[in-house]
N, C-alpha and C positions, 0 to 999 in steps of 0.2 A: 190218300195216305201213300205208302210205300209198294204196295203191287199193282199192278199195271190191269186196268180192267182195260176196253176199248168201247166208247161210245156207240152204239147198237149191238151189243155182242151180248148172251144173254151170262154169261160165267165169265168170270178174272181168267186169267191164264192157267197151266195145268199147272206146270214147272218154271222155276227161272233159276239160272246158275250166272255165278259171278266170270268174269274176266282181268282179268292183271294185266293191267299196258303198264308195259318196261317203259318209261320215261327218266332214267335213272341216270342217262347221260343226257337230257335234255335241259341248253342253258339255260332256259329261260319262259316262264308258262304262255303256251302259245294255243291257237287251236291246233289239230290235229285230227287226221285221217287213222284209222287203227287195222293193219290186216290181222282175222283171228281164225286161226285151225281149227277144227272143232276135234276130241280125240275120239277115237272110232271105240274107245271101251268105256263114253258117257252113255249108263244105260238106260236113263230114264229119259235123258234127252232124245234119245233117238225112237224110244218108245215114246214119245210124247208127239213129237214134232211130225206133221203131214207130209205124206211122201213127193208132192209136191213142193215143198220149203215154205211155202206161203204165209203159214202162221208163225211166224216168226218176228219180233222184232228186238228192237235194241232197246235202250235205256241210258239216261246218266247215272251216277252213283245214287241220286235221289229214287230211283226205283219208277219214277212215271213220266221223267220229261223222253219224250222218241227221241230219237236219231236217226237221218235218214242210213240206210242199208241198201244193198244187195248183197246178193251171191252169187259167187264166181262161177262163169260158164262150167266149170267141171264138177258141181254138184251133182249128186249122187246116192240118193237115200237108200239104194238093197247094199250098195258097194260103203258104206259111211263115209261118204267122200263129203267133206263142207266146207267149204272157207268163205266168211264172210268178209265181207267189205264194209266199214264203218267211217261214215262221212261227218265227221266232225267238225273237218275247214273245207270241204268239197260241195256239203249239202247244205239243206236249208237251215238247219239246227247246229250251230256252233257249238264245239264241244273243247273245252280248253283244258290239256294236259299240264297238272302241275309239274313246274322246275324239280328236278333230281329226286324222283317219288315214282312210287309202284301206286297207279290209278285204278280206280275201279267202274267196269262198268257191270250191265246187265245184260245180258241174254233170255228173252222170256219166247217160251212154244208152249203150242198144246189150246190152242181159241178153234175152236172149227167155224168160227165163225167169221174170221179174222182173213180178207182175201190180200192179193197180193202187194203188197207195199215197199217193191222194190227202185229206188231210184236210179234215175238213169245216168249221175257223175262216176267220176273215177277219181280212186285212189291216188292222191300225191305228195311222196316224202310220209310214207303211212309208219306210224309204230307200234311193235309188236305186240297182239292181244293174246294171253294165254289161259285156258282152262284145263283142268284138270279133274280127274275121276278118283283119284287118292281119297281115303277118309283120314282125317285126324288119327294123330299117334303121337305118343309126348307131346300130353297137352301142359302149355303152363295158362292157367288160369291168372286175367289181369283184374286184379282186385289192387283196392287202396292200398300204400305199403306198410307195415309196422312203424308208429312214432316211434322218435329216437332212434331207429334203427339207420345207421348208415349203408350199410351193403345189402343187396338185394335179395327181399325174401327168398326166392327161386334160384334152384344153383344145381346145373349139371356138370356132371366131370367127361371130359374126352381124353383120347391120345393125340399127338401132334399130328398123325396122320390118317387121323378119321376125318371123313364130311359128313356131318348131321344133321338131318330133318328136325325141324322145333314147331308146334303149334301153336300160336297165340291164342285165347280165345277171350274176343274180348265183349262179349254178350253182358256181364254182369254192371259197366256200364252205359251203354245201349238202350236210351228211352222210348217203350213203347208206347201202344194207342191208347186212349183211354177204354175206347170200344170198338171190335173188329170192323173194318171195312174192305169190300173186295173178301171178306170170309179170313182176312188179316191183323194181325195186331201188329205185323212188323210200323215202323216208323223212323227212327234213327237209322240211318244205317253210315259204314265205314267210307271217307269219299277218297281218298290218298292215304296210304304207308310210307315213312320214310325209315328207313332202315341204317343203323350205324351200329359200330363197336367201339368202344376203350378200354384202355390198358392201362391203370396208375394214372388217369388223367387227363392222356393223352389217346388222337388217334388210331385203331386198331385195324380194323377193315379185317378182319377173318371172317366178317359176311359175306354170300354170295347175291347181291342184292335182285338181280336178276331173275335167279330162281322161287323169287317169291311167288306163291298165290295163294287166291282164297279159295274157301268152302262156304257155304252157306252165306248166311247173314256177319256172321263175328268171326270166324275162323281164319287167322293167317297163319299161312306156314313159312320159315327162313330158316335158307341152307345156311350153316357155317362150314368154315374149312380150318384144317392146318394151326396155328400162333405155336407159341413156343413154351418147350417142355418147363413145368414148373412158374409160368403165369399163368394169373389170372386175367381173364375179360368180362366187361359187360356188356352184354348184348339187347341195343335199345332198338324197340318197335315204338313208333310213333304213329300211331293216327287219328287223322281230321275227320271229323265226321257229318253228315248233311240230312239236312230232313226237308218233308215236300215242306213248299210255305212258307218256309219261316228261316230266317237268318240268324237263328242261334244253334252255334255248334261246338263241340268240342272238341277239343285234344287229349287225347289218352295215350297212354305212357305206359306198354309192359316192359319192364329189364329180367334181364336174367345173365347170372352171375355162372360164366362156363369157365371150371377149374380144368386145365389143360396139364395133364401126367402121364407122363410115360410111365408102365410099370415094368419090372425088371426084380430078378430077383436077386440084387443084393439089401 
């Protein structure tokens, strides 16, 4: 299924958190190498993970294929110092970032059983992996949209000059296990976001596509910035989705409809 046990280890992993590789200027799906920061106020991960690094491994979006890994000479675990190295086109396990899309992978710690499986390549031409310790906040919940209904259920209002945090969450559709495995029912999970806007039609771009990342299993979050006083924007989340085994997946589609007003008292 979807959480990573390890062949002789007696327990699945403690924790796993997601990563966002910015692939969002990349032309073309290629493999790729990923360097990722780990933030020093991820608190379960650092309570999780052995102060050696060793139980550690990486993941594709499907939750169980590895990727070879290490960490960077400057590791650190009293100091939360991490950067990992994620071999994608360097190691043995090819890992292919899709064209102009925020990817997803895995980070799993917390196996005591789990020794050191650090490879000995190096990063080339790497893109950026990011996590984050943020929880959800304005969440919009991605459910099927009302028939008939042309404009988007979900609808926040800003000012021209606010940048806003948005939560996708899009778990409700997200196919689990039939029955836990690994003490899991996870199974679907998210593999690439791609992120746009429109305005009447046309191109909008007051996403920050960049600043996207995940939480958990379903959780995306997307900065927007700035459009102008008195338009309307829709704000489209797209994502692909993968499961172990098996080659059916989906595309799911949250929008959200951002009314841009300055308010002013006349």
């Amino acid at each position: 299924m979807a959480w990573l046990k390890l062949t002789g280890s007696d327990d699945p992993f403690r924790a796993r958190f997601p990563i966002a590789v910015n692939a969002s200027a990349l032309g073309s799906s290629t493999n790729k190498d990923v360097l990722v920061t780990v933030p020093p106020t991820l608190e379960l991960f650092w309570a999780s993970l052995g102060t050696d690094g060793y139980d550690l491994r990486v993941t594709d979006a499907d939750g169980i294929t590895v990727i070879d890994h290490k960490l960077s000479s400057g590791f650190n675990h009293g100091n939360r110092v991490c950067e990992i190295n994620v071999f994608g086109q360097s190691g043995s396990v090819a890992w292919q970032a899709q064209q102009s899309s925020i990817a997803m992978l895995w980070v799993y710690v917390g196996d005591p059983d789990a020794g050191d499986a650090a490879a000995s390549a190096s990063v080339s031409s790497a893109l950026t992996g990011a996590m984050t310790a943020e929880a959800a906040a304005d969440v919009v919940l991605v459910t099927d949209p009302t028939p008939d209904r042309a404009r988007p259920d979900n609808r926040r209002a800003k000012s021209s000059g606010e940048r806003r945090a948005f939560w996708f969450d899009f778990s409700p559709g997200l196919r689990t296990a039939q029955r836990a495995f690994s003490d899991r029912l996870e199974l679907e999970e998210i593999n690439y976001v791609e992120v746009s806007s429109v305005s009447a039609g046309s191109g909008a771009s007051i996403e920050v596509e960049a600043s996207t990342r995940f939480a958990g299993t379903a959780l995306v979050r997307v900065v927007v910035s700035g459009g102008s006083d008195g338009t309307d924007y829709t704000l489209i989340v797209k994502a692909s989705t993968i499961s172990p085994n098996d080659s059916t997946y989906q595309i799911l589609e949250g929008r959200l409809l951002i009314q841009v007003r300055d308010q002013d008292d006349v």
